[in-house]
N, C-alpha and C positions, 0 to 999 in steps of 0.2 A: 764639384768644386775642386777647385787644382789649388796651392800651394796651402799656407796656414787655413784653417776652416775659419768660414765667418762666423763672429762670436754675437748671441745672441739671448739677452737677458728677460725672462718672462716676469713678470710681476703679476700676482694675482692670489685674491684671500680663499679662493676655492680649490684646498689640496688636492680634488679632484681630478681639477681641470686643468690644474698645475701639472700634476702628473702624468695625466695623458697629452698635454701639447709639448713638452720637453722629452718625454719616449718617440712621439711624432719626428721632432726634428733631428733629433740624435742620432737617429736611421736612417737621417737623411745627410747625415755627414756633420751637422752643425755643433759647432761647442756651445753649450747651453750651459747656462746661470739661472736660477730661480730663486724668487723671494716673495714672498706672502703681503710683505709694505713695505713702506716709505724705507722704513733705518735698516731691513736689510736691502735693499735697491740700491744704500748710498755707500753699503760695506760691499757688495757686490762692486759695482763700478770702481771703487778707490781700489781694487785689487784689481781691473782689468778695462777698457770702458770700451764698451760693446758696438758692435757695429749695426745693433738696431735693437732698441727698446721696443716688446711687447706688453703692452699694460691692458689688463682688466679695469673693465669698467668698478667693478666691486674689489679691495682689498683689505685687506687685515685691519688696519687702521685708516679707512679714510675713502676714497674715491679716486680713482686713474687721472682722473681730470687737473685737478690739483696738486696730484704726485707730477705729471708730465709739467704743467707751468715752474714747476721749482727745479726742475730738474734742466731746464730751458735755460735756466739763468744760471746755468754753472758752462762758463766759456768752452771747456771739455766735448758738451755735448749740445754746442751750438747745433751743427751737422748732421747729427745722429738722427736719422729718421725715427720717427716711434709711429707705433700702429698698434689700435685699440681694439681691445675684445670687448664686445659687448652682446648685450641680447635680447636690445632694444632697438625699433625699428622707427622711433619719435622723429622726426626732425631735427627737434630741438636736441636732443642726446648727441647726434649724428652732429648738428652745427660743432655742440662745446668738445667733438672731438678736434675739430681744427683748429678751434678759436684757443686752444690750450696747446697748439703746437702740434697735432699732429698731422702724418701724412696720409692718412689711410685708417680704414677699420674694417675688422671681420666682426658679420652679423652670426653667433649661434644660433643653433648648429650652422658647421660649414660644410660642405662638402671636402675631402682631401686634397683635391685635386687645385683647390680652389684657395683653401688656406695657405698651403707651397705657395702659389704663384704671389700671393699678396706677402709674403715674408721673406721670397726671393727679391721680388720688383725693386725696393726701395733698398735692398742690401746692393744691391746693383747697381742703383743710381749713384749710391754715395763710394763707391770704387771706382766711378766716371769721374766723377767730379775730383776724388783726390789724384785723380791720374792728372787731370786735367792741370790740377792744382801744381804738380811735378813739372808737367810739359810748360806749364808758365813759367816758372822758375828756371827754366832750362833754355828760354826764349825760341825753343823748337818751332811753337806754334805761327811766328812771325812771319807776315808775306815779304818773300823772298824783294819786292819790287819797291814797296813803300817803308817797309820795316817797323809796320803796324802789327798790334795783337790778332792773330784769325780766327778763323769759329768756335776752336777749343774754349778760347780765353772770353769769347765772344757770349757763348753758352754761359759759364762759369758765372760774369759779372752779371748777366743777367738774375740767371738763379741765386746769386747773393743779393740782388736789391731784391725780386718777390719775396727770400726771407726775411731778409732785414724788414722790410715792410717801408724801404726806404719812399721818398716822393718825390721822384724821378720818372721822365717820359723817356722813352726808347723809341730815337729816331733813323727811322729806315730809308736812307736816298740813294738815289738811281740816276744817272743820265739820260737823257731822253736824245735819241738820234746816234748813240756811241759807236752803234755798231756800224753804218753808214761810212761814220768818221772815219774809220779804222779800214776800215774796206778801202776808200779814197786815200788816207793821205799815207796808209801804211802802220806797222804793228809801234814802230820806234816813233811816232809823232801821237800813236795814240796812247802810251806809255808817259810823256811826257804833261797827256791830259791827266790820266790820273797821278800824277805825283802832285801836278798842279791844284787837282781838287782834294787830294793827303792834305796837301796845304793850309789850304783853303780851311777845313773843317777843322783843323788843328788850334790855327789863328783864328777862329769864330769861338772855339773851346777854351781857348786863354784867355780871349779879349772880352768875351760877354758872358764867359763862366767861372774866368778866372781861377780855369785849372782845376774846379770842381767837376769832373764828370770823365767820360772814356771815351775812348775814341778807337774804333775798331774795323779791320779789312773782309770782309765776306770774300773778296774774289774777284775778279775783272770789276766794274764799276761799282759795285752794289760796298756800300760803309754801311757804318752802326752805330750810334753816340749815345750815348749816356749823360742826358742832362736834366739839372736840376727842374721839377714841374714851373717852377715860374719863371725861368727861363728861357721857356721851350718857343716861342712867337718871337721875340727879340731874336731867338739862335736861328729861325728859319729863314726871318729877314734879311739878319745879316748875311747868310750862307747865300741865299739867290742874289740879291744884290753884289758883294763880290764877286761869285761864279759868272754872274753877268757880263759883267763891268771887264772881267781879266778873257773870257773863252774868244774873244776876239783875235785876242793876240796869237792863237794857231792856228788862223785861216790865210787864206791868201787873200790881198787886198780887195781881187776879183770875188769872192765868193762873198767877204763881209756884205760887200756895195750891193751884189743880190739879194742878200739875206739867206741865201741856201745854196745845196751843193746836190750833184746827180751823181747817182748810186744804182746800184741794184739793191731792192729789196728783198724779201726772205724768197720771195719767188722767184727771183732772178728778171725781172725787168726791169728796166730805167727808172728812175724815180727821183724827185726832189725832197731834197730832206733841209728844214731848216736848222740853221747855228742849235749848238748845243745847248741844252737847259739842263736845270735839276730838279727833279721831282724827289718829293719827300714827304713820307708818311710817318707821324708818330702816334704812340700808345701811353698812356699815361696810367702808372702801373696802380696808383691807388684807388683809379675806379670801377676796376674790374675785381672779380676773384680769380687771379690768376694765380696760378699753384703751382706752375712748371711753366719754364723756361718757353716749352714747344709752342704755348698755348699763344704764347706774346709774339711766337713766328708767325704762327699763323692767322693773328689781327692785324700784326705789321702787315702781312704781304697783301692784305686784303684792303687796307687802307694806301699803301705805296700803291698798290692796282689803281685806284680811283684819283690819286695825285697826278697818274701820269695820261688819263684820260682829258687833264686839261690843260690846255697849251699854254705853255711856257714858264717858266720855274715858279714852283708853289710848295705849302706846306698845307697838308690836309692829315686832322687829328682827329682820331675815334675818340668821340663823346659821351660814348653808351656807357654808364653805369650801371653797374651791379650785375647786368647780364652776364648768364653763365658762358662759360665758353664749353666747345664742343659742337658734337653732330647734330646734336639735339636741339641745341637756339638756335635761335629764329637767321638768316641771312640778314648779309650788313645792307641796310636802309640810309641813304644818302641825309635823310630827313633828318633821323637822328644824329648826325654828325654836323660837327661847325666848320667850316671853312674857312680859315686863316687868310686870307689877304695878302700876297705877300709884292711890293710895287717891284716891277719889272724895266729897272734903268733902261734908258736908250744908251749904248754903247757908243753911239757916234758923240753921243754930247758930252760921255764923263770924263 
């Protein structure tokens, strides 16, 4: 660890254990704080507030579980990741670590090797996140083109509504034929597309969210929003209907009246690619267990996959509740998901 050592408070009723995991980490460079309960945990912290609570299952006074939800509601240590000792392998023990706010738990015994990595992980996330939280502040993070927030601020907002436990869907849209576009009419005509659909997704965020929600740059086409769950059908609507209604207005007269334009594709041969769309996948964050940020990249991108498999600008939302996310659950099953509807204007007539 390079500059101040990350400071890290143990709580737990077994002087033992107390003793041998604060000798553990000491030698590992960590500034260590221990307390037995609750009212020294809260004398502890009002002298220093730690960059990751470890709490015992078992303490002096009371149980980890309970100490970690009171401590949740002190503003201070909104962020603070906490990660539980325990040395129980129930389920159910395992659930009320979460459901109490935390991020993590080590099952007794651990192996060493093993305990480090779970009490580095999360000290690390939260040294991302406040960097992240700088470079926001500093508007570093903004694409240079639209002068949107980019992935830094993009991550950040995310992982503050999984905390918050806000109910909010995370919608992920793409262009469908951009790259074609760009190829044909040139880099400064397809720059023009995307400022038009900044636009676009800006005025769909005021107008039918009324400013509630984010609005965020990935990168060449690919945005990010932040809107409210009941929201999320009206905002997809509107977004293809506009984007429909206006992508006209950067072709040549010739091309609208075909309906398509000839390109090379990724292989380098001719090819017809019809008018622009948007394709868009969202995730809606209260129905999963989603825990980190990555987890909700990686349903977007699987659900954005399957929006763009169907022609012509759509919204297509992962439906699956409560499924775990990871390697381990099951593949996305179309069956389970709902598909939004979303009407596709005739341009020649709006």
């Amino acid at each position: 660890m390079s500059g101040k050592p990350a400071r890290v408070l143990i709580v737990d009723g077994s002087p033992q254990d107390l003793r041998i995991h604060a000798t553990t980490l000491k030698g590992q460079g960590y500034d260590v704080a221990t307390a037995r309960d609750g009212a020294g945990a809260l004398a502890s912290i009002d002298v220093r507030v730690p960059d990751l609570l470890l709490i015992a299952r078992r303490l002096a006074d009371g149980d980890g579980y309970t100490l970690c939800a009171q401590l949740k509601r002190d503003p201070r240590l909104v962020k603070v990741p906490v990660v539980f000792i325990t040395d129980s392998h129930e389920a159910e023990d395992i659930a009320r670590c979460y459901e109490s706010g935390g991020v993590d738990y080590i099952v007794k015994p651990c192996p060493l090797v093993e305990f480090l990595m779970r009490v580095r992980q999360p000290i690390r996330f939260l040294h991302l996140l406040q960097e992240v939280e700088r470079l926001g502040e500093l508007n570093i993070d903004n694409n240079p083109l639209t002068h949107l927030p980019g992935n830094n601020t993009i991550v950040l907002r995310i992982q503050q509504a999984i905390d918050s436990g806000d109910d909010v869907a995370v919608l992920y849209t793409d262009l469908d034929n951009f790259k074609a576009y760009n190829d044909a009419y040139g880099f400064n005509d397809g720059d023009d597309v995307l400022l038009f659909n900044a636009e676009t997704l800006q005025t769909v965020l005021r107008v039918v969210c009324e400013d509630r929600g984010f609005l965020g740059h990935v990168g060449g086409d690919d945005f990010v929003m932040l809107v409210p769950a009941d929201r999320l059908q009206k905002v997809g609507a509107e977004i293809a209907a506009r984007f429909d209604r206006g992508v006209p207005a950067f072709y040549r007269d010739e091309d609208v009246e075909r309906g398509y334009i000839e390109s090379e594709d990724r292989r380098g041969n001719r090819a017809r690619f019809p008018l622009m769309t948007i394709s868009m996948g969202a995730v809606l964050l209260s129905q999963r267990p989603f825990r980190r940020h990555v987890e909700v990249a990686e349903v977007c991108a699987e659900v954005k996959h399957k929006a763009k498999s169907i022609k012509g600008s759509n919204l297509f939302v992962d439906r699956r509740v409560g499924e775990r996310i990871g390697g381990q659950g099951r593949r996305y099953d179309a069956d389970e998901a709902r598909l939004v509807s979303v009407p596709v204007p005739d341009p020649a007539q709006a």
